[in-house]
N, CA, C and O of each residue as an XYZ file, in Angstrom:
324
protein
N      13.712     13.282     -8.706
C      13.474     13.556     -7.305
C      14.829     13.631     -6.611
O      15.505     12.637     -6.878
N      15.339     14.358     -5.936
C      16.538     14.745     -5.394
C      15.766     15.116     -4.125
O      14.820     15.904     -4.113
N      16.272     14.457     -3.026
C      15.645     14.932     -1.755
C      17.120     14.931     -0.744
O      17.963     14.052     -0.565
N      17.019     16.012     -0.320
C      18.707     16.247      0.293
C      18.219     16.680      1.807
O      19.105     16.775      2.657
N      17.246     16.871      2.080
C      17.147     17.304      4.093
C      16.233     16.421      4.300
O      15.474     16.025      3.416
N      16.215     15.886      5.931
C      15.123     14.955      6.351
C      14.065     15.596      6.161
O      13.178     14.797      5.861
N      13.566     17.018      6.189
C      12.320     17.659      6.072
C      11.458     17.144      4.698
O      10.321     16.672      4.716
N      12.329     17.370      3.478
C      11.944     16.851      2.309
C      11.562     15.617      1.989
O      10.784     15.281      1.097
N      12.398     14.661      3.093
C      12.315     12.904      2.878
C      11.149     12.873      3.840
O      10.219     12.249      3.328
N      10.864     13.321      5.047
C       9.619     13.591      5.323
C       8.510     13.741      4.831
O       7.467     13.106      4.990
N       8.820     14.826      4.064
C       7.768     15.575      3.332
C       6.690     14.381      2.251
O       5.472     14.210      2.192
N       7.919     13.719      1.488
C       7.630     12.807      0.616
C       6.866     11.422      1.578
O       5.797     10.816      1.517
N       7.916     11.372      2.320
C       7.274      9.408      3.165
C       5.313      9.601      3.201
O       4.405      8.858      2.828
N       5.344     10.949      3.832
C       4.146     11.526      4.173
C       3.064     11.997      2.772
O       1.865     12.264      2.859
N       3.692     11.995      1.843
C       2.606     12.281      1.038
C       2.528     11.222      0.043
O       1.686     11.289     -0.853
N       3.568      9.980      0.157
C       3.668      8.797     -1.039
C       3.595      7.753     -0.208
O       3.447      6.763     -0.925
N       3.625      7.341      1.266
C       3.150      6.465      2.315
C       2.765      6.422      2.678
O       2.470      7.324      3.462
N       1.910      4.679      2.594
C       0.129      4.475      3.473
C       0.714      3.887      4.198
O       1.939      3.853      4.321
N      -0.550      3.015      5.129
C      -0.235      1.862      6.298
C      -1.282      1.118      5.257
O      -1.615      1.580      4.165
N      -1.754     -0.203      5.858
C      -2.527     -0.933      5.727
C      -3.741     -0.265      5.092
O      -3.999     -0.072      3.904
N      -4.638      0.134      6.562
C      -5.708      0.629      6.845
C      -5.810      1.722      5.400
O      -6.556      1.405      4.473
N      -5.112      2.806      5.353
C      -5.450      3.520      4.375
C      -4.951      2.560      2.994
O      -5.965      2.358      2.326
N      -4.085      2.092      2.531
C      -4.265      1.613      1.492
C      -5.161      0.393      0.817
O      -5.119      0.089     -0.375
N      -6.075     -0.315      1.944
C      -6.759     -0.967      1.636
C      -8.369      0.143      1.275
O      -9.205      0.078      0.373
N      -8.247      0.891      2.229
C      -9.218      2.098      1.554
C      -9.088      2.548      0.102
O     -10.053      2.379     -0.643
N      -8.018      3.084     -0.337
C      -7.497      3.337     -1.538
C      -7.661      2.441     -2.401
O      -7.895      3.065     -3.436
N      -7.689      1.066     -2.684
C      -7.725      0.218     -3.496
C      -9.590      0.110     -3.085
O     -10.147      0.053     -4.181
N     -10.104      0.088     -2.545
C     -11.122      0.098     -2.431
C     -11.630     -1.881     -2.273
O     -12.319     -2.610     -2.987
N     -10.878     -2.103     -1.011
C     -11.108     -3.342     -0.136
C     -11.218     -3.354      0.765
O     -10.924     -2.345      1.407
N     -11.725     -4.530      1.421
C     -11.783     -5.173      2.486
C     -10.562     -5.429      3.036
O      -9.546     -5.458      2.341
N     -10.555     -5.650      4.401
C      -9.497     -6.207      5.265
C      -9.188     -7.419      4.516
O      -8.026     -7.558      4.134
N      -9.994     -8.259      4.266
C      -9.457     -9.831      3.936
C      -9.446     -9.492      2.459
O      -9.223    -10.574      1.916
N      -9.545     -8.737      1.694
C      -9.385     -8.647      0.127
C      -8.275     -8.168     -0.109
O      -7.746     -8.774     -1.041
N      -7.603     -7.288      0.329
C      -6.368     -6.746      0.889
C      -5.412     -8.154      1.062
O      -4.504     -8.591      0.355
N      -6.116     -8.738      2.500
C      -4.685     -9.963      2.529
C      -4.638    -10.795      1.453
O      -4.012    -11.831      1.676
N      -5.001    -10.706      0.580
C      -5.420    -11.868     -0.452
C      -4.677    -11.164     -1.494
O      -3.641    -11.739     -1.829
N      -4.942    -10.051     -2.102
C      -4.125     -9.123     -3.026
C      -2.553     -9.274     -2.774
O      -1.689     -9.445     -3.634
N      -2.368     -9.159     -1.221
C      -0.746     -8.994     -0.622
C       0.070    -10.781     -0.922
O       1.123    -11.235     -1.367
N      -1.433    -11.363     -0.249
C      -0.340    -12.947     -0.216
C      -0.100    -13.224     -1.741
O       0.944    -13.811     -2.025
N      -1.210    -12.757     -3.055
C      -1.053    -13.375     -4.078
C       0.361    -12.585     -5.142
O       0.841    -12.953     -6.214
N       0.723    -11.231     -4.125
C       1.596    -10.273     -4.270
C       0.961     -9.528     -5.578
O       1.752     -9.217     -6.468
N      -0.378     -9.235     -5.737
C      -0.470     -7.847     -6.432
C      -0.394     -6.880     -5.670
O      -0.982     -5.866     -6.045
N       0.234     -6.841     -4.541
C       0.651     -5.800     -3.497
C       1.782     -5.542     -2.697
O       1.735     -5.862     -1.510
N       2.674     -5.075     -3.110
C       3.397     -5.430     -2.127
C       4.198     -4.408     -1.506
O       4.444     -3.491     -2.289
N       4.787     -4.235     -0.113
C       5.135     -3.312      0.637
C       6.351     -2.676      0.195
O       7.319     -3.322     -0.207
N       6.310     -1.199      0.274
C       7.317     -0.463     -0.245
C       8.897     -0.794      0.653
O      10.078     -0.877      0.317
N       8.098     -0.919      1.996
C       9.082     -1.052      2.992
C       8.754     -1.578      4.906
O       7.983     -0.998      5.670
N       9.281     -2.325      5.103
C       8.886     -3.466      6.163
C       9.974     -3.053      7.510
O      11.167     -3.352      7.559
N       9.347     -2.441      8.350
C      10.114     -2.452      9.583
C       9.728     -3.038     10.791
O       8.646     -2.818     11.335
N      10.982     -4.107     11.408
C      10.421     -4.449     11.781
C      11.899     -6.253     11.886
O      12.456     -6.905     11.002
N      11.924     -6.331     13.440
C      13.128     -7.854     13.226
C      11.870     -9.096     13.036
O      12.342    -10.095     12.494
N      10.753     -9.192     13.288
C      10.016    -10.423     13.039
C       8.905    -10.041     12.012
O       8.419     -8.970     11.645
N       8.687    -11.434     11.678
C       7.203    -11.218     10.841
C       6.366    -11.442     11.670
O       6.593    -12.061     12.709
N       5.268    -10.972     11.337
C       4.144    -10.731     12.309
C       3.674     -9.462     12.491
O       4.175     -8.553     11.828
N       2.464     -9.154     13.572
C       2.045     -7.532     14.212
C       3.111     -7.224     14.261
O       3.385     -6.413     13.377
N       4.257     -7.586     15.163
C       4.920     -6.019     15.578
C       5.826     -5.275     14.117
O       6.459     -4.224     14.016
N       5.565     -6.226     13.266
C       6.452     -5.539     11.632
C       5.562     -4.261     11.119
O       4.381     -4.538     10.908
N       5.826     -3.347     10.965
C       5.160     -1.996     10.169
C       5.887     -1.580      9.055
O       6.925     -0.952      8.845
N       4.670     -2.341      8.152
C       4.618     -1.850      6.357
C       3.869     -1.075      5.877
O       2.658     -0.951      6.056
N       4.737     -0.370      5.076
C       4.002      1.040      4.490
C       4.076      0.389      3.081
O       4.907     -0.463      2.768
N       2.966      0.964      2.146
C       2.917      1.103      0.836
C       3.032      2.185     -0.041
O       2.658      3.238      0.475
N       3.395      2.271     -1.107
C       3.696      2.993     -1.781
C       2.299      3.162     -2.368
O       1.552      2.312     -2.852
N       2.140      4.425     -2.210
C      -0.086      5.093     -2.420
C      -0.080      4.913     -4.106
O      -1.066      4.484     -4.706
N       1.035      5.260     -4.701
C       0.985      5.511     -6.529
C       0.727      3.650     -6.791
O      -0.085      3.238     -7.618
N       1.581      2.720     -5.919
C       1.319      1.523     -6.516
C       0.030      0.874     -5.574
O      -0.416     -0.243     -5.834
N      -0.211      1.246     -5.074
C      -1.965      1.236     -4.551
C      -2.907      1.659     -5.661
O      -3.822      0.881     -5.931
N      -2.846      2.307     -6.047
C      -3.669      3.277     -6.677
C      -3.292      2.610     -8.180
O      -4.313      2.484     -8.857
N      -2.479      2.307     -8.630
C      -2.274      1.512     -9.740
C      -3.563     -0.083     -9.714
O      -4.540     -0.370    -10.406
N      -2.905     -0.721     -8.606
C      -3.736     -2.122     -8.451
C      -5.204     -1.311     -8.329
O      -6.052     -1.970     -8.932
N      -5.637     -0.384     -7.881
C      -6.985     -0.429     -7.726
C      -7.518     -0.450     -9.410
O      -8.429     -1.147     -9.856
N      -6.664      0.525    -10.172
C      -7.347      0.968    -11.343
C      -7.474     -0.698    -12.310
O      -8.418     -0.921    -13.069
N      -6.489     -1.562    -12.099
C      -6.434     -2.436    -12.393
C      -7.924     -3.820    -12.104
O      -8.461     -4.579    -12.910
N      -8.120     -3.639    -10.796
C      -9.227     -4.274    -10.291
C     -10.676     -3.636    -10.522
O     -11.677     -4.313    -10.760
N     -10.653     -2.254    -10.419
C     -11.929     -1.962    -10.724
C     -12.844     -2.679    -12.078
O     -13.977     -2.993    -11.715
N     -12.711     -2.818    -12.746
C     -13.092     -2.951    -14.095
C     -13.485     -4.458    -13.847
O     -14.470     -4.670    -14.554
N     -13.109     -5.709    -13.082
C     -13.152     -7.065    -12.873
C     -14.348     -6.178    -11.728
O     -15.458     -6.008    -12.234
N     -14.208     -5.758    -10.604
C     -15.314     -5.872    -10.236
C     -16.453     -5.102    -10.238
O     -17.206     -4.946     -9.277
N     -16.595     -4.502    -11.618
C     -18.172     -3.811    -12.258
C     -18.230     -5.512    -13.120
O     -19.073     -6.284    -12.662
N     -17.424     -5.989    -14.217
C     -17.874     -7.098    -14.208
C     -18.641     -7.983    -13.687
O     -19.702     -8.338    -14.201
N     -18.127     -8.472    -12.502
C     -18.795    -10.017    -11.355
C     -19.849     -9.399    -11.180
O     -20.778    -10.151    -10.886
N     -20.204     -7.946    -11.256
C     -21.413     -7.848    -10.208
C     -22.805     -8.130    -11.779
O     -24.012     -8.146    -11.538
């Protein structure tokens, strides 16, 4: 990957970066299954902006390592059920 104009680094943030909301879709969770994945760190943020922790910090995830943990979890939960 060689990305040399902001258009391209654009291009990419936008097609390989979630927020929350969509990557908890993607893994196929809940709001609180999500925080639980993140605190136990099978999740974790590509990149954190942001001077405090808390709301006003905005983390994006990386969708390929979303999409990894889901394939990982699916299979445990056809199991439980």
């Amino acid at each position: 990957m060689n990305l040399t104009t902001l258009e391209e680094i654009q291009e990419w943030a936008e097609s390989n970066l979630i927020n929350r909301k969509q990557a908890s879709k993607v893994a196929g969770l809940n709001y609180e299954g999500f925080s639980s994945a993140i605190k136990r760190k099978h999740i974790k943020p590509f990149i954190e902006i942001g001077d405090e922790k808390g709301p006003s910090t905005t983390r994006l995830y990386l969708k390929s390592d979303v999409e990894s943990y889901a394939k990982k979890v699916k299979p445990r939960k056809k199991s439980t059920n």
